[in-house]
C-alpha positions in Angstrom: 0.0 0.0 0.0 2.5 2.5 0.9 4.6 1.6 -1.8 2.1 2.5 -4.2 0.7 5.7 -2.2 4.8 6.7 -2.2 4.6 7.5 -6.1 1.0 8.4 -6.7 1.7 11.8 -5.3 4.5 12.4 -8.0 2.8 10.5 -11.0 0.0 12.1 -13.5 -3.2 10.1 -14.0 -1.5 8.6 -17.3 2.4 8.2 -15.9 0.3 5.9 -12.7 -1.4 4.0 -15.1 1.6 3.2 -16.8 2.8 2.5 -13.3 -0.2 0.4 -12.6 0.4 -2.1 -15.6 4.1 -2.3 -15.4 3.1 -2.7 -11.1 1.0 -5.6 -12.3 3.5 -7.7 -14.2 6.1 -7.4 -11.0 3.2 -8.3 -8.1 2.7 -11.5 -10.1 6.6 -12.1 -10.2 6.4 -11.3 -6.6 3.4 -13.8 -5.6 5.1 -16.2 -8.5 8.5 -16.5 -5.9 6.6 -16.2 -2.8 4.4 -19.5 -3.9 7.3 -21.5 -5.1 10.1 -20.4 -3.0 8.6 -18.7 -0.4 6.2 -21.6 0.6 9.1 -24.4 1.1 10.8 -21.8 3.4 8.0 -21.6 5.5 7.2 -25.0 5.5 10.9 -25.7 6.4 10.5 -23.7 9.6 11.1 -27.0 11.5 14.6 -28.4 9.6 17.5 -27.4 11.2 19.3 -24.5 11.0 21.8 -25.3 8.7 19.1 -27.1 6.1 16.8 -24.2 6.6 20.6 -22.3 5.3 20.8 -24.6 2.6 17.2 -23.9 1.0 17.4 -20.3 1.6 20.3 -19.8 -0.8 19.7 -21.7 -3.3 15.8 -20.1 -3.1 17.5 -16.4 -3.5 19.3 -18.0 -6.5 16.2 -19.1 -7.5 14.6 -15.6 -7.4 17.2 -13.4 -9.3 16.5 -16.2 -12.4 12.7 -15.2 -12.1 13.7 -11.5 -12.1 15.5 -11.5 -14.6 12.6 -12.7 -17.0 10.1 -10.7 -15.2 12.2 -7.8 -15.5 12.6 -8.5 -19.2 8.3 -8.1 -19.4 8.2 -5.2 -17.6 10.8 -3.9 -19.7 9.0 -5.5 -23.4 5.5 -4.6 -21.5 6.0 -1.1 -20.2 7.8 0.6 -23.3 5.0 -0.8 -25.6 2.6 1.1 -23.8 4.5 4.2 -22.8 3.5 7.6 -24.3 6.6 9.9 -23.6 10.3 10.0 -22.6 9.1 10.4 -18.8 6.7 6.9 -19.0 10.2 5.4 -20.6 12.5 6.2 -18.1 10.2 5.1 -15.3 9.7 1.7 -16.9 13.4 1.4 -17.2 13.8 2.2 -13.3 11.1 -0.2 -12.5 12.9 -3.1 -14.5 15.5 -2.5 -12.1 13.8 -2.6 -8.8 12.3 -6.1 -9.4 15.4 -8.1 -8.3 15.5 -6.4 -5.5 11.8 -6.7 -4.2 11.7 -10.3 -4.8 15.1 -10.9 -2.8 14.2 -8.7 0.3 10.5 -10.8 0.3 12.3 -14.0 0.2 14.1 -12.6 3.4 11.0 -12.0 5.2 10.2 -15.7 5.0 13.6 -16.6 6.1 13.7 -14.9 9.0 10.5 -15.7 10.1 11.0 -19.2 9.2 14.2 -18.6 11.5 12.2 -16.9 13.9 14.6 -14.1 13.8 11.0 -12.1 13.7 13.4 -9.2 13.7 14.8 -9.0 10.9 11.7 -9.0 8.8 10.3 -6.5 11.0 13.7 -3.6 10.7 13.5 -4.3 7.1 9.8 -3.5 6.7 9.8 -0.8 8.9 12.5 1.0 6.9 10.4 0.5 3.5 7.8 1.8 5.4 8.9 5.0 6.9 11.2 5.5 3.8 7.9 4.6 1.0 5.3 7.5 3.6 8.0 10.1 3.5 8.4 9.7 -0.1 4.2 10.0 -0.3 4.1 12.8 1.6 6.9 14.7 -0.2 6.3 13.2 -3.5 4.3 15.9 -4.7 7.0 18.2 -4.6 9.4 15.8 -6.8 9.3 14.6 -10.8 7.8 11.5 -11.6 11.7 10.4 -12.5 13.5 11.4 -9.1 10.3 10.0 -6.8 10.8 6.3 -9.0 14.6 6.5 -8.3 13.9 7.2 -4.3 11.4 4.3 -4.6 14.1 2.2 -5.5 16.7 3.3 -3.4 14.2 3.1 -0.5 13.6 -0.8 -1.6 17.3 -1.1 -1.7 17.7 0.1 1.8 15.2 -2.2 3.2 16.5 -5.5 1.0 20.4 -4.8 2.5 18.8 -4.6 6.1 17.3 -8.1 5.5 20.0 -9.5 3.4 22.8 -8.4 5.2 21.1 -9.9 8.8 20.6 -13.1 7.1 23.8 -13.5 5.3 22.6 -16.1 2.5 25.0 -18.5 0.9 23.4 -18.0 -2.6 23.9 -21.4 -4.5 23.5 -20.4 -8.6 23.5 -23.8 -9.3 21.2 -25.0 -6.5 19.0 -22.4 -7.6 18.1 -24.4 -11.0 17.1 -27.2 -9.3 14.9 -25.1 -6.7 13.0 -24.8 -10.5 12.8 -27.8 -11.3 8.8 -28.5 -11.1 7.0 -31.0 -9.2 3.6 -32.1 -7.7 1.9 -30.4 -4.7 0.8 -27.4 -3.2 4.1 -25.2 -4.2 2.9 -25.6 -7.6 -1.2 -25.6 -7.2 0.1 -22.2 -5.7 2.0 -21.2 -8.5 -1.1 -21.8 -10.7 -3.4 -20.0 -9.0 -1.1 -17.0 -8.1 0.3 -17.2 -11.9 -3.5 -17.5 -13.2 -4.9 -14.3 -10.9 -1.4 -12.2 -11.5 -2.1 -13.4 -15.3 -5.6 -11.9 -15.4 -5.2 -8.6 -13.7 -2.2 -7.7 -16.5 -5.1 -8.5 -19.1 -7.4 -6.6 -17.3 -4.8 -3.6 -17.4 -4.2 -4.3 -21.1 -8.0 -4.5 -21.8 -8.9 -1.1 -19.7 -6.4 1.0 -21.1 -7.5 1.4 -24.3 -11.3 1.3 -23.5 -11.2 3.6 -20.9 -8.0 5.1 -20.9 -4.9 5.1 -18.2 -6.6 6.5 -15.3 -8.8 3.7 -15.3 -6.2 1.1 -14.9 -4.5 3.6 -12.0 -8.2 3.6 -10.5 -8.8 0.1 -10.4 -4.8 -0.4 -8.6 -5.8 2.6 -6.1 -8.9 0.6 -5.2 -6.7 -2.3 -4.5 -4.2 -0.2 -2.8 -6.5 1.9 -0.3 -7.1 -2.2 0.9 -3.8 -2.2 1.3 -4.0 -3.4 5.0 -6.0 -6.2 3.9 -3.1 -7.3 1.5 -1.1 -7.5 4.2 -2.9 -9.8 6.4 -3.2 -11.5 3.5 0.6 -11.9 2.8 0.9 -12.7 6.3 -0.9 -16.1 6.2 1.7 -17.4 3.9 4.8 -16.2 5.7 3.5 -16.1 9.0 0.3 -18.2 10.2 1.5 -21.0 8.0 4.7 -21.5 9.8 3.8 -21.2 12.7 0.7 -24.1 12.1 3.4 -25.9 10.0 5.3 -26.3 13.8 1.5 -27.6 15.6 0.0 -30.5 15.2 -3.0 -31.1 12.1 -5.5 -31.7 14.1 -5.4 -27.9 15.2 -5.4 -26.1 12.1 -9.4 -25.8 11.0 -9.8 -24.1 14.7 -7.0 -22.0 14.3 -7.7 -20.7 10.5 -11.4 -20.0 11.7 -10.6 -17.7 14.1 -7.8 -16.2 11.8 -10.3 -15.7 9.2 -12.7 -14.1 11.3 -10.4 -11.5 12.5 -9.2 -10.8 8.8 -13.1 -10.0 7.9 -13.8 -8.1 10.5 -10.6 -6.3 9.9 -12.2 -5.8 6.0 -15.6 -4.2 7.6 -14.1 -1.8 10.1 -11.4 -0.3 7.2 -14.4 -0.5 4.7 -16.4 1.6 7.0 -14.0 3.7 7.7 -12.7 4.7 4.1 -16.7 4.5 2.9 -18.1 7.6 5.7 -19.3 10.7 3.5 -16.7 12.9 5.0 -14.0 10.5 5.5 -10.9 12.3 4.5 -8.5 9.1 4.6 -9.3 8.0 0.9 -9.0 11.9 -0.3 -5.2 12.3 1.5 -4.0 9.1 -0.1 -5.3 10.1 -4.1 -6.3 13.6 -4.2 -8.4 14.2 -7.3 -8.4 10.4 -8.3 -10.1 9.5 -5.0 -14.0 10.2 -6.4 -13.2 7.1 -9.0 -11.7 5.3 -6.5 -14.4 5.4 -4.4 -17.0 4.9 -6.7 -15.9 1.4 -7.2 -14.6 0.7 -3.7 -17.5 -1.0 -2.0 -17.8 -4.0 -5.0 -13.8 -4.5 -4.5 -14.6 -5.0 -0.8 -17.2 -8.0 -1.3 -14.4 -9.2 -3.8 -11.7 -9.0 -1.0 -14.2 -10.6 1.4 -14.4 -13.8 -0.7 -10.6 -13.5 -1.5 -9.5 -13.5 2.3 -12.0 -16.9 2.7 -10.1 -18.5 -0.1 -6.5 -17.6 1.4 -7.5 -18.9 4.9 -8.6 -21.7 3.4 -6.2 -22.5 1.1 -3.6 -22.3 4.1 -5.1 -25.6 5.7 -4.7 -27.5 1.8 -1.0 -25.9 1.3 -0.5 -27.6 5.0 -1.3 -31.4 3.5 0.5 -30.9 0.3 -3.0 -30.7 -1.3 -3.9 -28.0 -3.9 -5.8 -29.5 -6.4 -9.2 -27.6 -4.8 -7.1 -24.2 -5.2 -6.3 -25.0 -8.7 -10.1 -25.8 -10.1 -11.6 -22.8 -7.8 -9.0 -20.4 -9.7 -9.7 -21.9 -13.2 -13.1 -21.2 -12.8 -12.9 -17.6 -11.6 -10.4 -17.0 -14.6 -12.8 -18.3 -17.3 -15.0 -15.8 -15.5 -13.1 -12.6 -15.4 -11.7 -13.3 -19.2 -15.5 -13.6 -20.4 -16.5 -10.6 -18.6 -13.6 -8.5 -19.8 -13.7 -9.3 -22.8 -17.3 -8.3 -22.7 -16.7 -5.6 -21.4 -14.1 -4.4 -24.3 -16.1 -5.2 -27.0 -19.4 -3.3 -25.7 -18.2 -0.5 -24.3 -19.8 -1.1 -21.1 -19.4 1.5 -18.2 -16.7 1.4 -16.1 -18.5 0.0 -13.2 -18.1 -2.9 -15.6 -14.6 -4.0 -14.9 -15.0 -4.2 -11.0 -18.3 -6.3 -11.1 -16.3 -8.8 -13.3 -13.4 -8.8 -10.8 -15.8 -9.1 -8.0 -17.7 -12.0 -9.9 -14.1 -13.7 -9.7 -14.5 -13.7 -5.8 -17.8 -14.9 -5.7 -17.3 -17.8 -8.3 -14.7 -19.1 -5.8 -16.4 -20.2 -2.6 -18.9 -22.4 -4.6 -15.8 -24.1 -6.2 -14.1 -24.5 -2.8 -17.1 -25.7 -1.2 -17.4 -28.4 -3.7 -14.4 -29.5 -3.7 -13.8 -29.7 0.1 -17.1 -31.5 0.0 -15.6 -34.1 -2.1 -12.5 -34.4 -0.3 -14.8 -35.2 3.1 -16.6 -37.2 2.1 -14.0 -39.6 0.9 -11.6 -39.0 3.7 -15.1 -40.1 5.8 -15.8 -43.2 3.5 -12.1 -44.3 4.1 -12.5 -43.9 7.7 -15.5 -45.8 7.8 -13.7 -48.5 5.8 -11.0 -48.8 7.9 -13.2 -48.7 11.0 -15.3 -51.6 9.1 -12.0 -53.4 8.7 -10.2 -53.0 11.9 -14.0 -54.2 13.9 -13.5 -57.5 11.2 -9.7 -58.0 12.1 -10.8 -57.9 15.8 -14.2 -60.1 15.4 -10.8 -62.5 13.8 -9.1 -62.9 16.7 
């Protein structure tokens, strides 16, 4: 959130939709590394210290390859769509920072993994204070000098980590870290590659139909949920490990109550930014905020459904089982390409574009349900059959 806020101050309605798209390609590198590296590191949070070493470096490895190629996109992506010299140059700078937030995230889930809680926490607090004193005096700075801050201020923050941790990197570990396989780490990858996939359509589908403060609107309404993101990130790096260290058994209590707080979390900000004369969304986008607003209340229900899928997908990533994740997220893709592309070719309204995305949230539930249904009700036939089998084996004897 801050991150985003730090550059909107210094960006025209054009030069932060240009930010938005080129934003878009490096938040699905980002969720990319943190489902297939990030995930094993917190899942590792109970192998020893040196193994926990071990994976780490070879996962930073690991990430720098994905940067590179995300870079490239953002690089191929970005200058396509850029009008002027200024949209150019910030792509350019962009390209460069995506190395370096992909490294410093990896971090986070080492140290927490670690619990040297520390560490994640001095880093993030210096990319905060760093990203809300760039906000506050971006208005003052060109869109060229307030990117290059942005990137020194992610810099800072990565060292801090980095430099606590002290990885081993291991280039050549770090191509086997890629080597595919079969569970949750990649049913994660799908889903986050299949969400991150859409919203860079969505951007490419906006911008010409309704121009590049559209696409800037539709990431402010993300970003003024920003808090909610988060939390959100926080189940993966934080909740999991620390269920990953408890026994199974535990876990459907534990993400109910963790779910709870996360929606109530959802209403109170939502009330909050919603009241007539609330002057929070206004402070954070200025003239954009009307927009913003406008469509703020359907990307709320959309983040309501979202944070029930994460929470639940925390207990399936926990078994190694993410098949359920994998059809839920098909189905809301088919859903939001449809509507897009509807969208597009009529002409519709705005308003159009955040009813599709919040038809992406509601199509998911169903899907989980289903599927979790399934999964019960053969993990309850096996039970029954074993219980059938051990009463026979006793009757035996």
């Amino acid at each position: 959130m801050a991150s985003v806020l730090a550059l909107a101050a210094a960006y025209s309605s054009d030069e932060f939709g240009l930010f938005a798209t080129v934003y878009a390609v490096m938040t699905l590198a980002l969720g990319v590394t943190r489902a297939y590296l990030g995930l094993p590191i917190a899942l590792g949070a109970s192998l020893s210290r040196v193994e926990q070493g071990v994976l780490y470096g070879s996962s930073v490895a690991a990430a720098i390859y994905i940067a590179a190629v995300a870079a490239s996109g953002v690089l191929v992506l970005g200058i396509a769509t850029s009008t002027s010299a200024t949209g150019v140059s910030i792509v350019v700078l962009m390209s460069v920072a995506v190395p370096i937030l992909l490294v410093q995230d990896l971090a986070r889930f080492h140290a927490v993994a670690t619990r040297r809680t520390g560490v994640a926490v001095a880093s993030d607090s210096l990319w905060l204070m760093g990203a809300l004193i760039l906000w506050v005096s971006g208005s003052s700075l060109s869109p060229v000098t307030a990117t290059l801050l942005w990137i020194l201020i992610a810099a800072g923050s990565m060292v801090v980590a980095v430099g606590c941790l002290t990885p081993s990197v291991d280039w050549s570990g770090g191509w086997r870290t890629l080597r595919p396989g079969r569970g949750a780490r990649e049913a994660s990858v799908a889903q986050v590659a299949m969400s991150g996939g859409v919203t860079v359509v969505t951007a490419l589908v906006v911008a010409p139909v309704y121009g590049a403060g559209a696409v800037g609107a539709l990431r402010g309404a993300g970003t003024v949920l920003g808090p909610l993101n988060t939390l959100m990130t926080f189940l993966d790096f934080g909740v999991l490990a620390a269920l990953a260290r408890r026994s199974r058994s535990k876990d459907v209590r534990a993400l109910v109550l963790v779910m709870l707080v996360l929606l109530g979390a959802l209403v109170l900000w939502a009330l909050i930014l919603l009241m007539p004369s609330s002057p929070v969304g206004r402070a954070m986008f200025a003239d954009s905020w009307p927009m913003v607003r406008d469509i703020l209340p359907i990307t709320c229900v959309e983040y309501g459904f979202l944070l029930f899928i994460a929470t639940a997908g925390i207990f399936f990533k926990l078994r190694d089982q993410g098949r359920q994740i994998v059809v839920a997220k098909i189905l809301s893709v088919v859903v939001v390409l449809i509507g897009v592309g509807c969208a597009a070719v009529s002409g519709l309204t705005f308003i159009a574009i955040p009813l599709v995305l919040a038809g992406r949230g509601s199509s998911q539930p169903y899907t989980f349900w289903y599927e979790s249904f399934i999964k019960w009700r053969g993990i309850s036939r096996g039970s029954r059959i074993a219980k059938l089998v051990e009463l026979r084996s006793d009757g035996r004897a």
